[in-house]
N, C-alpha and C positions, 0 to 999 in steps of 0.2 A: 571389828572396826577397820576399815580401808587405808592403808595408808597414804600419808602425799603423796610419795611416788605413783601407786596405784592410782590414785585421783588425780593425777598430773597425765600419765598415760590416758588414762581415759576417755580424757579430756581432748588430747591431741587426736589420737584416732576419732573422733568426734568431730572435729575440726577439718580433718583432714577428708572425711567423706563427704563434709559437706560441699567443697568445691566439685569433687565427683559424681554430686547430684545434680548441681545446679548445672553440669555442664549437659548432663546428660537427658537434663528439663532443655534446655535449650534446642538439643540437635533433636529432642521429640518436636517441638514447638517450629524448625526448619523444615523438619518433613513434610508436616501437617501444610506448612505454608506453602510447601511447592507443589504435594498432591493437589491442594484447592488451588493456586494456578494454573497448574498441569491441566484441571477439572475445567475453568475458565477456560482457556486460548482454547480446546477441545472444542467447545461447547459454541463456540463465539466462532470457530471457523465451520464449524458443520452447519449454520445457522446460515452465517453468509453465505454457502452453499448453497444451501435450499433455496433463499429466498433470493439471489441472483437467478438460478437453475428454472426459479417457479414463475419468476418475472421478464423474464428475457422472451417470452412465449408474444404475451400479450402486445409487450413493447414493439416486439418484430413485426405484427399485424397491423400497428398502430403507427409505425413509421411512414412518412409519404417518399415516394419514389421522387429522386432529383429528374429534371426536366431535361428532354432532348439529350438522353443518354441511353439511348435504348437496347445497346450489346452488354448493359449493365446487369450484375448478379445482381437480384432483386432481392429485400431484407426478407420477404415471406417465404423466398426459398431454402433458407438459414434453417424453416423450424423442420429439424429433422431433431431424434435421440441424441443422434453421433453428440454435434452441436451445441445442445442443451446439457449434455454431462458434460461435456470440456469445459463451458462457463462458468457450472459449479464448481468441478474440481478444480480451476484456476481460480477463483473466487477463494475458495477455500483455504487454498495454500495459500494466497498472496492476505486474508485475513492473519492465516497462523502467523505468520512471519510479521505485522504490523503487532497483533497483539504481543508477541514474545520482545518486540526492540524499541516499542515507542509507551510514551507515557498516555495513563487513562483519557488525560483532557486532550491529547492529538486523534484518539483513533474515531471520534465522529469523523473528521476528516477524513483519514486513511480508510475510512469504512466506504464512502463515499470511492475513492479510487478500486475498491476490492471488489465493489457489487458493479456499478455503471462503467466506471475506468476500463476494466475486464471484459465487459460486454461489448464497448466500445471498439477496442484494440482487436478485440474478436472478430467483432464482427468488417474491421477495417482490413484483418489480416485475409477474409475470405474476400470482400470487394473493392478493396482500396477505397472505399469512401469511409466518412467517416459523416452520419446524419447530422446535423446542424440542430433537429429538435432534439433530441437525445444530450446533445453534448450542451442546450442549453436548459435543458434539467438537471445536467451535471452540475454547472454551474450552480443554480439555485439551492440544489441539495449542498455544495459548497459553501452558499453561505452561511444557510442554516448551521451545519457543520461546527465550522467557525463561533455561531451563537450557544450551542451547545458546549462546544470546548469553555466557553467564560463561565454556562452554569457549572460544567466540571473544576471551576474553580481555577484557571487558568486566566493571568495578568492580560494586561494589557501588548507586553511584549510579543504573547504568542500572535495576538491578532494583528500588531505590525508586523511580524517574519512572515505570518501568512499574504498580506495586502503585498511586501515587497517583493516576496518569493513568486506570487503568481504574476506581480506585472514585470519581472522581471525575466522569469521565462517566456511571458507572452513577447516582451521586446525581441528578447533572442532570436525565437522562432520567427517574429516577423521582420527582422532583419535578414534572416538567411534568406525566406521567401524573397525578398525585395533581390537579394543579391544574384538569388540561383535562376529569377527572372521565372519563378512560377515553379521550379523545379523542385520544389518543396509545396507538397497540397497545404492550400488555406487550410483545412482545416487540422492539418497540425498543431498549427501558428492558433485555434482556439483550443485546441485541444491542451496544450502549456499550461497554461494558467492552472491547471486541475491539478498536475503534479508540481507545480513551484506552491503551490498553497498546502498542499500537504506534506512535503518537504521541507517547506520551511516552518510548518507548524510546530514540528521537531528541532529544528536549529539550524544556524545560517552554512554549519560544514557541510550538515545533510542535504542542503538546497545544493550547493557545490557539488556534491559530488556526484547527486543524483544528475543533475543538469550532464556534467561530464560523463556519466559513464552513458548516459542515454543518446548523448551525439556518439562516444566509441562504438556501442552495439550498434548504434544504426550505418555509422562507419563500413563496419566491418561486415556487416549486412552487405551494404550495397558492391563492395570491393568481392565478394563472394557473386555475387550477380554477375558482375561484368566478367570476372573468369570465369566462367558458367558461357558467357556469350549471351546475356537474356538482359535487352534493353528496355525500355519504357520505365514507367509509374508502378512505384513497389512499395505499399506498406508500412509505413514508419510508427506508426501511433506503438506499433509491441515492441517496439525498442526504446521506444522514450518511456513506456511504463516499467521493462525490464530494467531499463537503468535505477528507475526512483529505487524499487525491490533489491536490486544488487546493492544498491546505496545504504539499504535501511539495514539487508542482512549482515553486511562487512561491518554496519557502525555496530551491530551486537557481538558477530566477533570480536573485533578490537577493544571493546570495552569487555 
């Protein structure tokens, strides 16, 4: 027959492995949660890839050329390989990095800046234009966006960060235009509104800072131009999308 002591021991060692279970149920059940997102953001930027990559073709075909510009790079001369892989793989990173720092109910939004945004700045970075129909199917996929984030279960809040975030970039931007006396393309000044609405879908620091770092890159952009000695009309749309990105990666650093 066992004595107290022995049944008192036994007891303890008993006790005592069970917190060394349950810890070690846990950091199994941690794993398991980060390979299945590790498996998401993967899967969700190689997607975004493809289907910016498979859609940029059509889009480019379908664009109408702007009037009375005729020394203009044309959008149909875009469809080369080169072009078409940059889209996806810039699609794809700027996917990975929306899915890893922002929440489920924002990234219809930010899906919207990953695949058209992308294409967009791209395709603005090769002609300095930036097409008007394109950037108003941005738009429309934005709103959509936005109506998707509420079925993701997302308040009312997000859909005010986003209304303020976008007219508030759009002010911005059409305030500098007004200031710099054109020296800012109009179509910047529509192009805003796509990253203050997905930036602020996220939160009002994020709108901040994207707004900010996206005036410094283009900043610093243009201050590289001029000591270079190379004047005219340059490109802004990939600096105001680099900034929202640099915005979203720093807020998943920080946090």
């Amino acid at each position: 027959m066992p004595s107290i002591r022995s049944s008192w021991e036994h007891s303890s060692a008993a006790m005592s492995r069970r917190p060394a279970r349950e810890g070690a149920r846990r950091t199994a059940l941690l794993r398991i949660a980060r390979v299945s997102a590790g498996g998401t953001l993967v899967t969700a930027a190689l997607l975004t890839g493809l289907v910016t990559a498979t859609a940029a073709g059509p889009l480019l075909r379908a664009l109408p050329e702007p009037a009375d510009v005729p020394d203009k790079i044309t959008y149909r001369s875009l469809l080369t390989p080169g072009f078409l892989v940059l889209c996806g793989g810039l699609a794809a990173a700027a996917a990975a990095i929306s899915w890893h720092s922002t929440s489920l109910a924002a990234q219809p939004l930010w899906t919207v800046l990953s695949t058209v945004g992308i294409l967009l700045a791209a395709i603005d970075a090769r002609t300095t234009w930036l097409p008007l129909r394109l950037t108003q199917i941005a738009w429309l996929l934005m709103v959509l966006g936005a109506l998707a984030a509420v079925v993701l279960g997302a308040g009312w809040p997000l859909l005010l960060r986003c209304g303020v975030g976008a007219g508030t970039a759009g002010a911005l931007y059409f305030v500098t235009w007004v200031l710099t006396r054109g020296g800012l393309g109009f179509g910047d000044v529509r192009f805003a509104p796509l990253l203050g609405a997905a930036a602020g879908a996220d939160s009002w620091r994020l709108l901040l800072w994207a707004l900010f770092l996206g005036t410094a890159v283009g900043g610093i952009h243009g201050l590289v131009r001029l000591a270079r000695s190379r004047a005219g009309p340059f490109p802004y749309a990939p600096s105001m999308l680099a900034g929202a990105y640099l915005a979203l990666a720093a807020s998943w650093l920080y946090t």
